[in-house]
BANUTOR-915033 format. One record per residue (C-alpha): x, y, z; residue number from 1; residue in three letters. Coordinates in nm, 2 decimals. Example, Ala and Ser with C-alpha at 12.3 -4.5 7.8 and 13.67 -1.06 7.14 Angstrom:
      X      Y      Z  nr rest
   1.23  -0.45   0.78   1  ALA
   1.37  -0.11   0.71   2  SER
end
This chain:
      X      Y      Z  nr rest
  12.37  16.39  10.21   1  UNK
  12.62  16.48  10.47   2  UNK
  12.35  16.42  10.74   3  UNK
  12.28  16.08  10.68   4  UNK
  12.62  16.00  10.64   5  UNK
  12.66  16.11  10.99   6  UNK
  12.32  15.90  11.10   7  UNK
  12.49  15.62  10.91   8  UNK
  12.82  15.66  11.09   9  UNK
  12.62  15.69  11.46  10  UNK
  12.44  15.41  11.37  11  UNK
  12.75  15.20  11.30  12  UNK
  12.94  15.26  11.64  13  UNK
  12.59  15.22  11.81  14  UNK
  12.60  14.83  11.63  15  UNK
  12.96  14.81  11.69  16  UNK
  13.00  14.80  11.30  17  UNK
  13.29  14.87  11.13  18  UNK
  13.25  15.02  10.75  19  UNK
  13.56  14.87  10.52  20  UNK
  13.47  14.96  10.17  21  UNK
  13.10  15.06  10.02  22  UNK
  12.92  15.11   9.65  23  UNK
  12.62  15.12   9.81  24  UNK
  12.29  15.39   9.93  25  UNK
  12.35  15.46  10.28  26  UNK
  11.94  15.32  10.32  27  UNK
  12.12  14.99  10.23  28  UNK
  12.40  14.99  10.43  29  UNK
  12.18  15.05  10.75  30  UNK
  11.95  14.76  10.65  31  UNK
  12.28  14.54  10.61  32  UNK
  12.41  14.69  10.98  33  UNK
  12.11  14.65  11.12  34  UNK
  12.00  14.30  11.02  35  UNK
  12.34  14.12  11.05  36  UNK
  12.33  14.31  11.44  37  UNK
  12.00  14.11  11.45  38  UNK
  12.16  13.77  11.36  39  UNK
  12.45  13.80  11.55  40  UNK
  12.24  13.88  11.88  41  UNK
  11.94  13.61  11.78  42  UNK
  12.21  13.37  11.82  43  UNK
  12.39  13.51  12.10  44  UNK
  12.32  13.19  12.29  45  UNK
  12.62  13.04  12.07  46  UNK
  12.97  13.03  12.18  47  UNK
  13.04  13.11  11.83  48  UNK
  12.83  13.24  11.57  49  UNK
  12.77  12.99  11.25  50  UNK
  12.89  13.20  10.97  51  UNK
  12.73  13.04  10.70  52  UNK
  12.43  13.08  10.86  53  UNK
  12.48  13.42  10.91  54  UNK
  12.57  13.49  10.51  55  UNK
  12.27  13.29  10.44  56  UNK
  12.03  13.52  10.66  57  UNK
  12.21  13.81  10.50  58  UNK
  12.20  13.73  10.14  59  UNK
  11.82  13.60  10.16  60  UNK
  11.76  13.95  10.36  61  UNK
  11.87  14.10  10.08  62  UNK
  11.77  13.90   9.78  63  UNK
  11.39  13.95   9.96  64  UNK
  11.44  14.32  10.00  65  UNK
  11.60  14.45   9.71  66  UNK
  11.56  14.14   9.43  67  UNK
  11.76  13.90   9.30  68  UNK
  12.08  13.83   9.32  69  UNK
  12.28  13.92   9.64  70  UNK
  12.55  13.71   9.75  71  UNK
  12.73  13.71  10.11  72  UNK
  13.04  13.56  10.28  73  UNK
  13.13  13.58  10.67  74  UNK
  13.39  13.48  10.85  75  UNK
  13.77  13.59  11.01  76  UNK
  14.01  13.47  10.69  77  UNK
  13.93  13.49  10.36  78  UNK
  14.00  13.60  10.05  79  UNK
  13.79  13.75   9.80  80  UNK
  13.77  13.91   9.47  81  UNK
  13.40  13.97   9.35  82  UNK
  13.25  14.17   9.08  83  UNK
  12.93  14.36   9.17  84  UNK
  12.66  14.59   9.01  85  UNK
  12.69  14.93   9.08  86  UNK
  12.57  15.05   9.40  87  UNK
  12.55  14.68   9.52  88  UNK
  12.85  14.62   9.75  89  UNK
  12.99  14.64  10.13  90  UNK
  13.21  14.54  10.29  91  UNK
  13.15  14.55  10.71  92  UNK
  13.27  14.40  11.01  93  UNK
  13.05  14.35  11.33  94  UNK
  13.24  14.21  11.65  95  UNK
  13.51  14.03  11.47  96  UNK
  13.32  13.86  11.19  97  UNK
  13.36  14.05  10.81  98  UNK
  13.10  14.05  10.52  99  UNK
  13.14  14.18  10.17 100  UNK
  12.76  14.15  10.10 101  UNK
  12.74  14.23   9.70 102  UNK
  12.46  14.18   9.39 103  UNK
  12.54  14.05   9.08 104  UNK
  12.34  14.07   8.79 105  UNK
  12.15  13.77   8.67 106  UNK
  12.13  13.64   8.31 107  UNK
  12.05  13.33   8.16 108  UNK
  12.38  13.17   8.01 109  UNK
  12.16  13.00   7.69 110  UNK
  11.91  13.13   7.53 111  UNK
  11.61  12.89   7.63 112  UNK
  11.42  12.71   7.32 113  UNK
  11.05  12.73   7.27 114  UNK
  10.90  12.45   7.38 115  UNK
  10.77  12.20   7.01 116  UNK
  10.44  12.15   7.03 117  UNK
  10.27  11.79   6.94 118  UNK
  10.11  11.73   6.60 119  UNK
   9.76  11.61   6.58 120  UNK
   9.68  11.43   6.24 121  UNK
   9.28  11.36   6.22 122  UNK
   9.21  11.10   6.54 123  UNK
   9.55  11.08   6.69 124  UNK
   9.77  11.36   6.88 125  UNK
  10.13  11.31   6.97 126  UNK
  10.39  11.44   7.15 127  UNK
  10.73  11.53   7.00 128  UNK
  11.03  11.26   7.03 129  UNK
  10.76  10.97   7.19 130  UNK
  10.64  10.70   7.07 131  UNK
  10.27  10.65   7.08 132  UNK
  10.06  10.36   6.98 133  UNK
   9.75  10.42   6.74 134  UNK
   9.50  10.17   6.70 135  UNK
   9.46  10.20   6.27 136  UNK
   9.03  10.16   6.17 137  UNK
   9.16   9.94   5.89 138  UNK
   9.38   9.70   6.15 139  UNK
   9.29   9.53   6.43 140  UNK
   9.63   9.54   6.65 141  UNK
   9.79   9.82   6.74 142  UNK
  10.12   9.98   6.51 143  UNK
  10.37  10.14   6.66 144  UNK
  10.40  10.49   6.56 145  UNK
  10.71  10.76   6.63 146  UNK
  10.68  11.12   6.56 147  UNK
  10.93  11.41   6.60 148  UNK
  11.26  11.42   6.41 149  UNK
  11.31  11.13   6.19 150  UNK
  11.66  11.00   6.08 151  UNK
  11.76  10.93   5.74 152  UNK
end
């Protein structure tokens, strides 16, 4: 443990990172050092590096690497207050941009429905809620015909 803190920590001055805060494997960490490093310098061409872009790259890095769903924010000023899964946050700074990088866990807000299935009745089918015209054997122009809920 102690050793790859100290790889973690070399690696970090070699980037010119700066650790703030972390919940986070050190395995992580590195991949978060070394792929904003990556950014940074792909776009070194720039008289100032897009930040937005940057916390895109970063969170889709991450939401490839390690699942859904990681979110990012770079820049100079800013203020945050986040809640995160555990071991799913850090907070680093590279040159003089910051980046709490952090996960959150994803559920769905409403329980989806089951999708209704259509009711077939001898040489018709239909669809819930539409309306579908049937041609009847004993007529010879076509009735209109609803199904789904009916209203009283």
């Amino acid at each position: 443990m102690v050793n790859h803190e100290v790889k973690l920590a070399a690696i970090a001055v070699d980037l010119n990172v700066r650790l703030r805060s972390a919940d986070m494997p050190g395995t992580m960490q590195e991949r978060a050092f070394r792929s904003t490093r990556a950014f940074l310098d792909a776009n070194c061409h720039d008289k100032r590096p897009n930040p937005t872009r940057l916390a895109m790259c970063l969170k889709k890095e991450f939401d490839g690497a390690y699942g859904l769903a990681w979110h990012c924010i770079a820049g100079k000023s800013f203020g945050s207050f986040v809640t995160h899964a555990n071991g799913g946050f850090v907070y680093f700074s590279v040159d003089n941009l910051c980046f709490p990088l952090f996960k959150t866990e994803v559920r769905p807000l409403i329980k989806p429905k089951p999708p209704r299935l259509g009711v077939c009745n001898g040489l018709v089918c239909t669809e819930p809620h539409r309306t579908t015209l049937l041609l009847r054997p004993d007529r010879t122009r076509p009735s209109k015909m609803r199904s789904g809920p009916r209203s009283s």
